[in-house]
C-alpha positions as CSV (number, residue, x, y, z in Angstrom):
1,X,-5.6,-61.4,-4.9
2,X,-3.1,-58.5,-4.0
3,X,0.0,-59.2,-5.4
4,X,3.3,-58.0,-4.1
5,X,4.7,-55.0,-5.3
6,X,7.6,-54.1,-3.3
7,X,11.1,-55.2,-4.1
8,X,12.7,-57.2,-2.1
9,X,16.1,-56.0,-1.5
10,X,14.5,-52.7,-0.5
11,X,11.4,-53.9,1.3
12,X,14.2,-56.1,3.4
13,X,16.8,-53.0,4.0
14,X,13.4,-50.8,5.0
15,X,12.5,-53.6,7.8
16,X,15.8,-53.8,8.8
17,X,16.4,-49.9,9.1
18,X,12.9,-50.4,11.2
19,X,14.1,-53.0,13.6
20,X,17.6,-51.4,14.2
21,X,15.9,-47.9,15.2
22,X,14.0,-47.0,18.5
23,X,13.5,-43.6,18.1
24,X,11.3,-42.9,14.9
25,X,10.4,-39.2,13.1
26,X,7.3,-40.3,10.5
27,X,6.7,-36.4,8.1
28,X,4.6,-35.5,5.7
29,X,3.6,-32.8,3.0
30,X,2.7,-29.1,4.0
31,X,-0.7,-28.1,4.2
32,X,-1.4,-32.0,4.9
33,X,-4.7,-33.8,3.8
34,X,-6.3,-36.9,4.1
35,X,-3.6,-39.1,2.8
36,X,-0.8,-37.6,4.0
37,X,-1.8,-37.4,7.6
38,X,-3.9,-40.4,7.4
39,X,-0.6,-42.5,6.5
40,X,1.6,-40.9,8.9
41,X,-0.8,-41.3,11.8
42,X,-1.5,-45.1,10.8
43,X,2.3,-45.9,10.7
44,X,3.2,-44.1,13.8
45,X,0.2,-46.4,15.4
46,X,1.8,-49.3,13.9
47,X,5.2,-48.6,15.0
48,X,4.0,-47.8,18.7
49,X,2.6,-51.2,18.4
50,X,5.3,-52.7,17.6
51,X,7.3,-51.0,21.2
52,X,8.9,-48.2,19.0
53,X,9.3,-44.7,20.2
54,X,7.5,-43.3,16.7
55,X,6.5,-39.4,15.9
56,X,4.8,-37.9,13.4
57,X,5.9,-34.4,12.8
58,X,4.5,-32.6,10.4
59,X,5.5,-28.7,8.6
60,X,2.3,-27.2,9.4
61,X,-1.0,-27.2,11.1
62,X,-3.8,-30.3,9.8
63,X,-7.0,-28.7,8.4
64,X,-10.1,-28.8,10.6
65,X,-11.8,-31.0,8.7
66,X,-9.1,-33.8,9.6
67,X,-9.4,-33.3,13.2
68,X,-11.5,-36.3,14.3
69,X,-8.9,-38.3,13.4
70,X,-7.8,-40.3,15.8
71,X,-4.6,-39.5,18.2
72,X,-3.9,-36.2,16.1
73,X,-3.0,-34.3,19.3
74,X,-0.2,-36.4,19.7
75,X,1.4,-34.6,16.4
76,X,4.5,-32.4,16.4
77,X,3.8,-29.1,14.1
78,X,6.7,-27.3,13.1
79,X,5.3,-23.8,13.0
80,X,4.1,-24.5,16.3
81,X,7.0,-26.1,18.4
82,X,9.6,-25.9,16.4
83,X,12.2,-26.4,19.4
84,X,10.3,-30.1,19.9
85,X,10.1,-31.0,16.5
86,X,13.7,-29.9,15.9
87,X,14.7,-32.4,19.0
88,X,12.7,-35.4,18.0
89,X,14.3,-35.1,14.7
90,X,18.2,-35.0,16.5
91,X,17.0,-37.7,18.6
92,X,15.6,-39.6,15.7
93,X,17.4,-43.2,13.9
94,X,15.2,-43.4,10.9
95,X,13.4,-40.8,9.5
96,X,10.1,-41.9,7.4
97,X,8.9,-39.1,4.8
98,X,5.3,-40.0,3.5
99,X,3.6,-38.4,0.6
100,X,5.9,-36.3,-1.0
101,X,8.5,-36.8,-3.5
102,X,11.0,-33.9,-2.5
103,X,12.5,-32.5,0.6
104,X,11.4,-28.8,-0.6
105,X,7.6,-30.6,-0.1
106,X,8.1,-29.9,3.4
107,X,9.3,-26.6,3.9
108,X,11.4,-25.3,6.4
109,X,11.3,-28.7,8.2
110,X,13.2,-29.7,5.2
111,X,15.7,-28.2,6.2
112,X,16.2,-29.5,9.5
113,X,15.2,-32.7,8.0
114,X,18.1,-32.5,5.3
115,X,21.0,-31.3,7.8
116,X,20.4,-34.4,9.9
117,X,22.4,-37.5,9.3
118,X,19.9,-39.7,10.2
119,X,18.8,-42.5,7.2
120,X,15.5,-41.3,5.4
121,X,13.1,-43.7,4.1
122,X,10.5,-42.6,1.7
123,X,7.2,-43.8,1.1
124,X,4.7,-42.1,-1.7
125,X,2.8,-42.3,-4.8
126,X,4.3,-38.9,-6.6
127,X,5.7,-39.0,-9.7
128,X,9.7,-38.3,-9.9
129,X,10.8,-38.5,-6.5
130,X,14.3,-36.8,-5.8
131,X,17.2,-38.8,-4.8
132,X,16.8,-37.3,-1.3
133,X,16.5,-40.9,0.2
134,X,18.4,-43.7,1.3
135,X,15.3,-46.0,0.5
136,X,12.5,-45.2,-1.5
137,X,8.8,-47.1,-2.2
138,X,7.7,-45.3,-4.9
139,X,4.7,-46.3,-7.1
140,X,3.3,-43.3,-8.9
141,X,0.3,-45.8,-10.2
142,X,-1.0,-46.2,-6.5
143,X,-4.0,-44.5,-5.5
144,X,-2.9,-43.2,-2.5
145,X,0.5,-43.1,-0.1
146,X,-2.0,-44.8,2.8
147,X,-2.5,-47.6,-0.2
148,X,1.2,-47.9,-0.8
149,X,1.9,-47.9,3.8
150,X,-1.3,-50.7,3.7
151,X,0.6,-52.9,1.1
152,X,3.9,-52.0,3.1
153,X,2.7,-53.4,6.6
154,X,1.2,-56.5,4.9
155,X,4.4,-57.7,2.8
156,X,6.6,-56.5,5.7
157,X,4.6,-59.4,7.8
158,X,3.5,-56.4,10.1
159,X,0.1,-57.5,9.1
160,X,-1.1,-58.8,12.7
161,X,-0.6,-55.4,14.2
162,X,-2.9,-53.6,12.3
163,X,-6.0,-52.0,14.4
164,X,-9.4,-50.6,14.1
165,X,-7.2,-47.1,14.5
166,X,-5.2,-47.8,11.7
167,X,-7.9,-49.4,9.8
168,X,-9.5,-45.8,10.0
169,X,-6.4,-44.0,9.1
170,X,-5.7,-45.6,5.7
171,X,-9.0,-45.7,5.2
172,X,-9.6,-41.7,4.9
173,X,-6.4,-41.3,2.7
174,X,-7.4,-43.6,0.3
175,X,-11.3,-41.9,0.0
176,X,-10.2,-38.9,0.3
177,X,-7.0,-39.6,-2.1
178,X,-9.4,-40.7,-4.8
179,X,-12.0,-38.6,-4.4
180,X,-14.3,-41.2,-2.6
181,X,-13.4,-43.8,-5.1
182,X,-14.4,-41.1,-8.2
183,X,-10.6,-40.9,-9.3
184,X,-7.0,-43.2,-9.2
185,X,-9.2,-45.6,-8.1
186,X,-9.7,-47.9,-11.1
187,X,-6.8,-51.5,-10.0
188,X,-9.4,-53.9,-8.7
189,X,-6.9,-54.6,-5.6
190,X,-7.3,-51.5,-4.3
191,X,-10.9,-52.7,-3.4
192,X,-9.8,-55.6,-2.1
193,X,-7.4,-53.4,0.4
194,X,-10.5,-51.5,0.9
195,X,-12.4,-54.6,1.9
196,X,-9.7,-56.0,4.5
197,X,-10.1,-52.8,6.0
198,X,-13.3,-53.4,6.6
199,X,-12.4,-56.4,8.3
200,X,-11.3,-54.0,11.2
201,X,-15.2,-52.7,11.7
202,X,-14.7,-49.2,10.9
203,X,-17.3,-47.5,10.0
204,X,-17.2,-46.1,6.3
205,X,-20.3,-43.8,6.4
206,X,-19.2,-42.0,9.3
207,X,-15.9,-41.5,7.8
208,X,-17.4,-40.6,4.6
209,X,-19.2,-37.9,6.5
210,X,-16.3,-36.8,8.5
211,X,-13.7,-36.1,6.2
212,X,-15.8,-35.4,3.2
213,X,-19.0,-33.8,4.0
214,X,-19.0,-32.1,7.6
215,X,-18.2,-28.3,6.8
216,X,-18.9,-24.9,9.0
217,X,-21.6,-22.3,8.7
218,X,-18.6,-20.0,7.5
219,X,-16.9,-22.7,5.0
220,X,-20.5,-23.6,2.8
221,X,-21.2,-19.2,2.5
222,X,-17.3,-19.2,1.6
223,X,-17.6,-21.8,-1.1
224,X,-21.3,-20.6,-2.0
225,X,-19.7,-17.2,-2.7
226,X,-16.8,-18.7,-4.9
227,X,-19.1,-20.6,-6.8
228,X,-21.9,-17.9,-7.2
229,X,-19.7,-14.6,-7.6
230,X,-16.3,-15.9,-8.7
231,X,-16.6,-18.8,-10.8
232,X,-15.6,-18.4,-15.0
233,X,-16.3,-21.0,-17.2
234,X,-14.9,-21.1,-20.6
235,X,-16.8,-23.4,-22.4
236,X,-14.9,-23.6,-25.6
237,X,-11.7,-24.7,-23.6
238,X,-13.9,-27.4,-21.2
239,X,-12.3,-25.2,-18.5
240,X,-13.2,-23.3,-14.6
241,X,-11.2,-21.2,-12.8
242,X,-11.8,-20.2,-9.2
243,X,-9.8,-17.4,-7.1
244,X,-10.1,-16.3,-3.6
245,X,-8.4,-13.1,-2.2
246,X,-7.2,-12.2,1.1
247,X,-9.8,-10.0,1.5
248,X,-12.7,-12.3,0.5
249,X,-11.3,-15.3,2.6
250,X,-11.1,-12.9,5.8
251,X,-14.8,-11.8,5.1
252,X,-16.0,-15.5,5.5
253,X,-13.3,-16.1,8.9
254,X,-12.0,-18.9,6.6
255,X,-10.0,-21.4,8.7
256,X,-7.5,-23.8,6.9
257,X,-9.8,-26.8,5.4
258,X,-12.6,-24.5,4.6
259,X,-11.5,-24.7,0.9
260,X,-11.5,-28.2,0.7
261,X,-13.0,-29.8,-2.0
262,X,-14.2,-26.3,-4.0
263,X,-12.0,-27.0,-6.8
264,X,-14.0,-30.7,-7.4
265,X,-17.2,-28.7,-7.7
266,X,-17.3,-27.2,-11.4
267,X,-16.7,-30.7,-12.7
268,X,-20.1,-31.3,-12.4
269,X,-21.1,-29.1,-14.9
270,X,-21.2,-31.6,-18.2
271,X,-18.5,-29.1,-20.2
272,X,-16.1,-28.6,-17.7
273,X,-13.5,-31.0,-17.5
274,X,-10.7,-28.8,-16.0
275,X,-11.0,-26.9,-13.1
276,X,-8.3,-24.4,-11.4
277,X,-8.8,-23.1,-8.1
278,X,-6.4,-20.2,-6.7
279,X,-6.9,-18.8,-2.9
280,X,-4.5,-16.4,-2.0
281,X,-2.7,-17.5,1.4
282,X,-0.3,-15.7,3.2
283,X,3.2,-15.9,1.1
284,X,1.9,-17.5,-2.0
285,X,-1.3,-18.3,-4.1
286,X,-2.5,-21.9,-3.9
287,X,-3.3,-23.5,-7.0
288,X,-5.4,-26.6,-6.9
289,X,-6.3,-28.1,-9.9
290,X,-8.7,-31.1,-11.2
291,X,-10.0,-32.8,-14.4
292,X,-11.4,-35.1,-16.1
293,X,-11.2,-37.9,-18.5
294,X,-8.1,-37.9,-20.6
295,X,-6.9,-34.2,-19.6
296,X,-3.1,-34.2,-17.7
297,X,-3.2,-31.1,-14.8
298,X,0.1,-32.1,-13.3
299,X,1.8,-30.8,-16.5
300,X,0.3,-27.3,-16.0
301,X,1.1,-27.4,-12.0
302,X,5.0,-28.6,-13.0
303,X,5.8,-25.9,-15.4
304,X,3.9,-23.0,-14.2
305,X,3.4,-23.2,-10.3
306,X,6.2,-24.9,-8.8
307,X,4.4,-27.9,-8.4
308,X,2.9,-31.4,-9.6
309,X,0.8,-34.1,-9.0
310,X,-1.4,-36.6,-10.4
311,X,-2.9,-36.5,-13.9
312,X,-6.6,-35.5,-13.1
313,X,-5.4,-33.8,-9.5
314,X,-2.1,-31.7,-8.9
315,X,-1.3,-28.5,-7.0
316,X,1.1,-26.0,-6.8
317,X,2.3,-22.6,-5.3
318,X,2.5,-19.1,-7.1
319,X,4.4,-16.6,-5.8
320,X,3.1,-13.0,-7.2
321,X,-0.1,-11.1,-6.7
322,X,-3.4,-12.6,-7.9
323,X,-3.4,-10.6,-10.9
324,X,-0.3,-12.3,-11.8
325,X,-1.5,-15.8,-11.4
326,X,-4.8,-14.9,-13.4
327,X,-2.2,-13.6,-16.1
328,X,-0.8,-17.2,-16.3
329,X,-4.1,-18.7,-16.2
330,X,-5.0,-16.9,-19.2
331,X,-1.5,-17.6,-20.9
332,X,-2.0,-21.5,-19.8
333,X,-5.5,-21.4,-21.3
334,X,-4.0,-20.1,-24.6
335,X,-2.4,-23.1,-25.2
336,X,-5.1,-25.4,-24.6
337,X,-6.4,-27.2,-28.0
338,X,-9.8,-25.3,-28.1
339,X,-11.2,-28.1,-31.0
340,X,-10.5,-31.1,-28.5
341,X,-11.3,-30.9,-25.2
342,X,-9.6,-34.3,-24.5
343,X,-6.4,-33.0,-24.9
344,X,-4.3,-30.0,-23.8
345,X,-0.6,-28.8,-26.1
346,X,1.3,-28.1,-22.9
């Protein structure tokens, strides 16, 4: 049985903000993935069913890996029509933030986000949202922000407009949230979501393979590389780290998404139950990191790249050089307990 989670006074206000509003602006997380677009696309669907002028705008550009799902070219991205993004968010009466915790999440749409007067409802899974919101549904225990939008549409009685489209949507952020089902994944009513889905015929193989194992000739020499040339384990501390420069990324034509997954693939090794990832983008290096087990990552992403997350996954941005970042790494690694591999003194 799924029991009801939301409270009342605030799923009520939420559904009321909802039916007063015409105009709707649904955002996510930069650098979206599975869960964050899956969510926003699936409520947007949902809100368009229900005769509402909904939009999902978004900071910055979906990785290719995403693109098959469905109506994705109806998105607004910032960096890429900012004057349109910036109107349906002046025109907007309810504002919907998914998957994030913090208006800084979002970058410089946060900004035009937080200048507008418009209400802001927020919808996520993170852990210490800000106070950025005039309603929050916040459960850091869920197992995904498309989990948390599922549970949303069923105890707002929006139940009877769900589709096969939105099935698909929630669907992919909650397998790709969890790591198809290998993380976060433990509350037996998350399977019972899973299997309501199903209801919907979508087609879980295909999706499987979609979001999770469909890469380019460029991205598997790209990860091969990392994993052959650029991979350090440090047994003794049950730890991996990864980095990709500029340089090596450009040699491989990496594409956003080409990455994805990499920093999942040294926990396969039986004495590594922490692995750090760090590609060098643009302005910043990305940090991605993953465990095992009883070993917290969103500690290490909080205090030393501007960041956070869940226990076993959390990521963050570094701003400095890649020597820098390696320099923390190897300060961060100091302080984990080298006798107990279960545990870290951060």
């Amino acid at each position: 049985m799924i029991h009801s989670i939301i409270d009342n006074h605030v799923l009520n206000n939420v559904c009321r903000l909802i039916h007063e509003s015409t105009h709707i602006v649904i955002t996510c997380h930069k650098s979206p993935d599975g869960d964050a677009i899956g969510s926003s696309l699936a409520l947007c669907h949902l809100l368009n069913n229900m005769g509402k002028m909904a939009n999902v705008v978004i900071p910055d550009s979906v990785p290719r890996t995403l693109h098959f799902l469905p109506t994705l070219r109806d998105v607004t991205v910032y960096t890429k029509a900012e004057l349109r993004a910036k109107r349906l968010v002046s025109q907007a009466e309810l504002i919907i933030c998914l998957d994030f915790n913090a208006i800084t999440r979002i970058d410089k749409l946060g900004v035009v986000i937080e200048e507008s007067p418009t209400p802001r409802v927020l919808i996520d899974h993170h852990l210490d949202p800000v106070s950025h919101f005039d309603e929050m549904i916040s459960f850091p225990e869920a197992s995904s922000t498309c989990e948390l939008v599922y549970r949303f549409m069923s105890e707002a009685g929006y139940g009877s407009l769900i589709d096969k489209l939105i099935a698909e949507c929630l669907y992919v952020g909650i397998m790709t949230d969890t790591g198809n089902f290998t993380y976060s994944s433990a509350s037996p009513e998350l399977y019972e979501i899973v299997a309501n889905l199903m209801t919907y015929g979508i087609d879980k193989e295909q999706l499987y393979r979609l979001a999770m194992n469909t890469y380019s000739a460029d991205s598997v020499r790209l990860q091969g590389y990392a994993l052959h040339e650029k991979m350090q384990i440090f047994a003794d501390k049950g730890v991996a780290l990864l980095t990709l420069t500029r340089e090596e990324l450009q040699h491989f034509n990496y594409r956003k998404g080409d990455t994805e997954g990499l920093v999942n693939k040294p926990l396969a090794i039986p004495e590594v139950t922490i692995s750090i990832f760090m590609r060098q983008d643009p302005d910043f290096i990305k940090v991605s990191c993953r465990s095992q087990g009883d070993r917290p990552v969103n500690d290490i992403c909080r205090q030393y790249f501007n960041g956070g997350g869940h226990r076993n996954a959390a990521g963050g941005d570094f701003y400095g050089t890649m020597d820098q970042a390696i320099d923390t790494f190897f300060t961060i690694l100091e302080q984990i307990n080298p006798d107990n591999n279960n545990s870290t003194s951060l």
